[in-house]
N, C-alpha and C positions, 0 to 999 in steps of 0.2 A: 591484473591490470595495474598498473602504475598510476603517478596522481597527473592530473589535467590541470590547466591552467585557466581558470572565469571570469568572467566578467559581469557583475550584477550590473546590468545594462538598466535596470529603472531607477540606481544607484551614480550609475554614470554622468559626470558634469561636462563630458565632451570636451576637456581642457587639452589633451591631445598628448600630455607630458607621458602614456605610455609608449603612445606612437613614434614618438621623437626619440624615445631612450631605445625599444626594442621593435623596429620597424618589422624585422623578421618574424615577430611574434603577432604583434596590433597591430589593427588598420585602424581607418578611420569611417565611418559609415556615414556619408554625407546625406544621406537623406534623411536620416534619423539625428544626426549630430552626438552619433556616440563612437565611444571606440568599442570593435570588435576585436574577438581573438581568432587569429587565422592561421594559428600552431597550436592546436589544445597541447599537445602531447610536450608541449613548450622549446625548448632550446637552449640557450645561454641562460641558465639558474641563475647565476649570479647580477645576470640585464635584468630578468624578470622580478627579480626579489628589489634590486634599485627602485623599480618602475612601481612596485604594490608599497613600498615606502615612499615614492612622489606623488601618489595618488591622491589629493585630496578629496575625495570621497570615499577612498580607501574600501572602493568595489571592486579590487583585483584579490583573486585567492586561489590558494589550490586544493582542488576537490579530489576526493578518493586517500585522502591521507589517514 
């Protein structure tokens, strides 16, 4: 299996700057006020890796690596 793309969701500040960078990858989980991931398996490497560098909470990562 290849790596997966996380999100420590008790870590998450809900600022949305995933969302906004990699929509195809993060939503936004409005009941909760966090961002979700809705492509583990990811997509555009290059969006994603932007998006765990805009992160300030810096609770975006990839697992199975």
């Amino acid at each position: 299996m290849g790596r997966i793309v996380v999100i420590d969701e008790d870590e998450c500040a809900g600022c949305e700057a995933c969302v906004e960078l990699c929509p195809d990858v993060f939503e936004f989980d409005s009941d909760n006020e966090k961002a979700i991931v809705i492509m583990p398996e990811g997509g555009d490497e290059e969006c994603i890796e932007e998006a765990m560098e805009s992160c300030p909470s810096e609770c975006i990562s990839w697992e199975g690596e």
